[in-house]
C-alpha positions in Angstrom: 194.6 -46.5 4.3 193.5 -45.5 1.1 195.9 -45.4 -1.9 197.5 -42.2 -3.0 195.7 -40.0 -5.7 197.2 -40.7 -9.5 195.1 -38.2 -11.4 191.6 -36.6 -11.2 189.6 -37.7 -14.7 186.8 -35.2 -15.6 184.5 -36.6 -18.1 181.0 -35.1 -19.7 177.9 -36.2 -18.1 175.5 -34.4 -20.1 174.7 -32.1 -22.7 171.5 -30.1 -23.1 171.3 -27.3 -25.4 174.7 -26.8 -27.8 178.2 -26.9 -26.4 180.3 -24.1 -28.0 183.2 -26.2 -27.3 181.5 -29.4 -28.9 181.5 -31.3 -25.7 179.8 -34.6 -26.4 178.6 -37.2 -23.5 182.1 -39.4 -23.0 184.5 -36.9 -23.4 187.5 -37.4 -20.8 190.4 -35.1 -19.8 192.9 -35.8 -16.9 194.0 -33.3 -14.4 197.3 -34.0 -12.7 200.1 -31.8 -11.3 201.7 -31.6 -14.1 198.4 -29.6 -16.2 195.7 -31.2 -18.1 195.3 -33.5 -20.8 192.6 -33.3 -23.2 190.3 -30.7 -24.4 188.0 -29.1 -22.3 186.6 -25.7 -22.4 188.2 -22.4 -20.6 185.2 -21.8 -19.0 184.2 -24.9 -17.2 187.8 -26.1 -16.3 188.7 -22.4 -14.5 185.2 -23.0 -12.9 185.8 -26.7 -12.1 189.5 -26.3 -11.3 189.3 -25.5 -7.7 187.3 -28.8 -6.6 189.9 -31.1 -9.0 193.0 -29.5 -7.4 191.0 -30.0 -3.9 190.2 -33.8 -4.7 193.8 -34.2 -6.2 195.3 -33.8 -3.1 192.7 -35.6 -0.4 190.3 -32.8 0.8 187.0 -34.4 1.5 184.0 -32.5 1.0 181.0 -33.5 3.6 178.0 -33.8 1.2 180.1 -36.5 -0.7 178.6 -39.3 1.5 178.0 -41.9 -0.8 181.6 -42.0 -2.5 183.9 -39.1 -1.6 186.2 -39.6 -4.4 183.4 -38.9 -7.4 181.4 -35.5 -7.6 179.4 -33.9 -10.4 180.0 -30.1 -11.4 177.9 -28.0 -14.3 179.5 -26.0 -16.3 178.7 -22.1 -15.6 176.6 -21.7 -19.2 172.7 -22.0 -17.8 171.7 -22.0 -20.9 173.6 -24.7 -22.9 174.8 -27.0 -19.7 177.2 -29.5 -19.4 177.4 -31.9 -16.8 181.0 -33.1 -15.6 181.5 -35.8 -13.4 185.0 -35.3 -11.4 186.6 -38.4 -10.3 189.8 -39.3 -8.1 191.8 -42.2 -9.7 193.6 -43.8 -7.4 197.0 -45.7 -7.9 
């Protein structure tokens, strides 16, 4: 059995273009039940929230084949993207 879910870490992938937020490639917040720590912007954590809050508690998505607990999301600016990488950390 697999170990229960301590937190969901989001960190920056990529950058192309200019972040209005200033992500840089490294940056790192956590998402737990409690809210999120660290600075991400509005627009990519309301669009990324739903998959977190899905991971944080165990749903499995299909197309995750080669490691279900570690998924990539873009943030929804086309034209200046940022590349997250959502990830379950496990206790």
């Amino acid at each position: 059995m697999e170990k229960p879910v301590k937190y969901i870490e989001v960190k920056v992938l990529s950058v192309k273009g200019t972040c209005a937020m200033g992500h840089k490639v490294g940056d790192l917040i956590k998402i737990k039940e409690a809210g999120v720590e660290g600075k991400i912007c509005i627009h990519a954590l309301y669009s990324l929230l739903p998959a977190a809050f899905a991971m944080l508690y165990e749903a499995h998505f299909p197309w995750l084949k080669e490691n279900p607990d570690r998924k990539t999301h873009p943030c929804p600016d086309a034209t200046n993207p940022v590349v997250f990488e959502i990830t379950r950390i496990r206790k």
